[in-house]
C-alpha positions as CSV (number, residue, x, y, z in Angstrom):
1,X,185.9,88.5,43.1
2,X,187.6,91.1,40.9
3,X,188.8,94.4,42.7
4,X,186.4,97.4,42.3
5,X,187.4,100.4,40.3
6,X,188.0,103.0,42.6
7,X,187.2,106.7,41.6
8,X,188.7,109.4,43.7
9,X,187.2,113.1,43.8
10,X,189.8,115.5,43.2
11,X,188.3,118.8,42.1
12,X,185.1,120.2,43.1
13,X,184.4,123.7,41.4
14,X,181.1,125.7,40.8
15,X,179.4,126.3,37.8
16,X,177.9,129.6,37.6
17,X,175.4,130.8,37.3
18,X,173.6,127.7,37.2
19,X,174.6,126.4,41.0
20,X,175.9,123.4,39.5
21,X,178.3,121.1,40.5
22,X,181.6,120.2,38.5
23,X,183.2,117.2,39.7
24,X,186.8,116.0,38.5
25,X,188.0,112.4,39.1
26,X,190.7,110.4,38.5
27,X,191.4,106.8,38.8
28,X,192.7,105.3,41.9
29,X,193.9,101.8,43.1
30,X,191.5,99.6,45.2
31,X,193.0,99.9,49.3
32,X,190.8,97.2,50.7
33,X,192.5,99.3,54.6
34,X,191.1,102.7,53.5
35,X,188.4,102.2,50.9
36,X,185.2,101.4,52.5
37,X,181.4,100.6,51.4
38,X,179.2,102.7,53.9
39,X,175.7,103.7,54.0
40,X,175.3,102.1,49.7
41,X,178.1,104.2,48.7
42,X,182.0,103.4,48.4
43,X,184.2,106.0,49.8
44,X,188.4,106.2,48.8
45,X,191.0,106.5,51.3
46,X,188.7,106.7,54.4
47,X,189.8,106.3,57.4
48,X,187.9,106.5,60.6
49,X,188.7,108.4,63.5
50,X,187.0,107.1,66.5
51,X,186.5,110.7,68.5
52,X,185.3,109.6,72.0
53,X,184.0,112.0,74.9
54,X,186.3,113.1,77.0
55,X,185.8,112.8,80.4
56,X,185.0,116.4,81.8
57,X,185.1,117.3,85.7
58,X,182.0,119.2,86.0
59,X,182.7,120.9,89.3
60,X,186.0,122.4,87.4
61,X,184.4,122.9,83.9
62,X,183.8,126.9,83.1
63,X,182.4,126.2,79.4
64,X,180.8,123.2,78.0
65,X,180.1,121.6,74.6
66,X,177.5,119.5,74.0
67,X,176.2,117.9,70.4
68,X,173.0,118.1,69.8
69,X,172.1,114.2,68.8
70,X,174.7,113.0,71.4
71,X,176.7,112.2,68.3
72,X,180.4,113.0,68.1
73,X,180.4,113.5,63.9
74,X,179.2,115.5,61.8
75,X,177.8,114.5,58.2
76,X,178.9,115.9,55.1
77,X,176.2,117.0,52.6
78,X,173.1,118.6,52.9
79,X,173.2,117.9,57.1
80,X,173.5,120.1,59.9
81,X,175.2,119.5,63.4
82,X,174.0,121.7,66.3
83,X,176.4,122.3,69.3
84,X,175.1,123.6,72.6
85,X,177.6,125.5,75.2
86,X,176.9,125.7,78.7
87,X,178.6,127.9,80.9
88,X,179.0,127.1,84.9
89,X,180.0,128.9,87.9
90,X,180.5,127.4,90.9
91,X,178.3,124.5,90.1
92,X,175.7,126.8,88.5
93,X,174.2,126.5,85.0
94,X,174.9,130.6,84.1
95,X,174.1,130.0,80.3
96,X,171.3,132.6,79.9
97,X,173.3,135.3,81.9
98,X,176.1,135.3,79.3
99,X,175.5,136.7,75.6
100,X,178.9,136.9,74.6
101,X,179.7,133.6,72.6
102,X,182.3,133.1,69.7
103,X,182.5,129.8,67.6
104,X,185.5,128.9,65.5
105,X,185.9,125.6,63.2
106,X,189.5,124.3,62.8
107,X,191.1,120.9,60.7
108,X,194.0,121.0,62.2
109,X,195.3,124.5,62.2
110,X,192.7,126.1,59.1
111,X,190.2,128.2,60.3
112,X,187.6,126.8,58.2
113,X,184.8,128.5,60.6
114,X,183.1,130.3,57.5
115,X,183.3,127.3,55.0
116,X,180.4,125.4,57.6
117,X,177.7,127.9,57.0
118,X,177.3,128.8,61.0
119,X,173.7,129.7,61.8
120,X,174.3,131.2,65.2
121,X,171.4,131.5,68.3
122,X,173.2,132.6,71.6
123,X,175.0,129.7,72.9
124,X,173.9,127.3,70.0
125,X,175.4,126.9,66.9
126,X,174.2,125.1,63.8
127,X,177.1,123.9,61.3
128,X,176.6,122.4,57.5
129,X,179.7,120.6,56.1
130,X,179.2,120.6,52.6
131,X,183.2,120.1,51.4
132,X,183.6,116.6,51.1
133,X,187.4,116.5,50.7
134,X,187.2,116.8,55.0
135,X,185.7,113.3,55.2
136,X,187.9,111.2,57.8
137,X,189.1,114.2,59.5
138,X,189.0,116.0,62.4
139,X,186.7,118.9,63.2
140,X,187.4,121.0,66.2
141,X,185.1,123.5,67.3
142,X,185.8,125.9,69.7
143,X,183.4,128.6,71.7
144,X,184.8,131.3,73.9
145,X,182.3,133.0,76.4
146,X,182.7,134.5,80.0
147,X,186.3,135.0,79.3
148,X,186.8,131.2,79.1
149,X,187.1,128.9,75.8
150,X,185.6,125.2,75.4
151,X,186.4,122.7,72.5
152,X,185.4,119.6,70.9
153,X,186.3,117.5,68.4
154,X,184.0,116.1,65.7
155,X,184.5,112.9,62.7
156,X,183.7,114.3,59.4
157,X,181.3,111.7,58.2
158,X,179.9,110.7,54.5
């Protein structure tokens, strides 16, 4: 079987006024490692991450995250992730005593907190990742409330 052509994204850029999308591409060479058929579509260069939970001593934890859907991803497109914090003292859920809560997004070291869209209620936060060149990576998202700071890390999906 002959090797696929392999298209690779490398400029995304709105059209305005029209809310248009123009896409550049360029040819790339098939990686059969990092170029991957998932869900009807081929993706180039992905590589998967494999973000587990980390274990978290309850008794000790100040500030929780939690995903919504139990999933440790987030889909890029017209999805939305919701994250829920909890905040404990001594053992006790204090949640709806605290109203203080900040959310920040980070790949790697970029504060890309205003590129997701955040939609936020209290201690939940709603994210949309609509920048596909972040597929692969890793999304950490971090909330600060009752003087103490949480975060977890999320795959950027297709």
């Amino acid at each position: 079987m002959p090797e696929p052509i392999v298209w690779k994204c490398s400029k995304v850029s709105t059209v305005h006024p029209f809310g248009l999308y123009k896409l550049t591409f360029y040819q790339d060479r098939f990686n059969a490692d990092t170029d991957k058929f998932i869900d009807g579509f081929w993706y180039c260069d992905y590589t998967k991450q494999n973000i587990t939970k980390e274990q978290v001593d309850e008794k000790h934890s100040i500030v929780n995250i939690t995903p919504g859907s139990g999933q440790y991803n987030i889909r890029s497109g017209p999805y939305s992730k919701s994250l829920i914090a909890t905040v404990m003292e001594d053992g006790i859920n204090i949640t709806e005593k605290v109203h203080d809560y900040t959310w920040k997004c980070y790949i790697g070291d970029e504060d890309i907190t205003g590129q997701l869209t955040p939609e936020y209620d209290n201690n939940k936060v709603t994210l949309h990742m609509t920048n596909y060149d972040y597929i692969g990576e890793k999304l950490r998202v971090e909330v600060r409330a009752d003087g103490d700071t949480c975060s977890i890390e999320l795959e950027v999906i297709a």
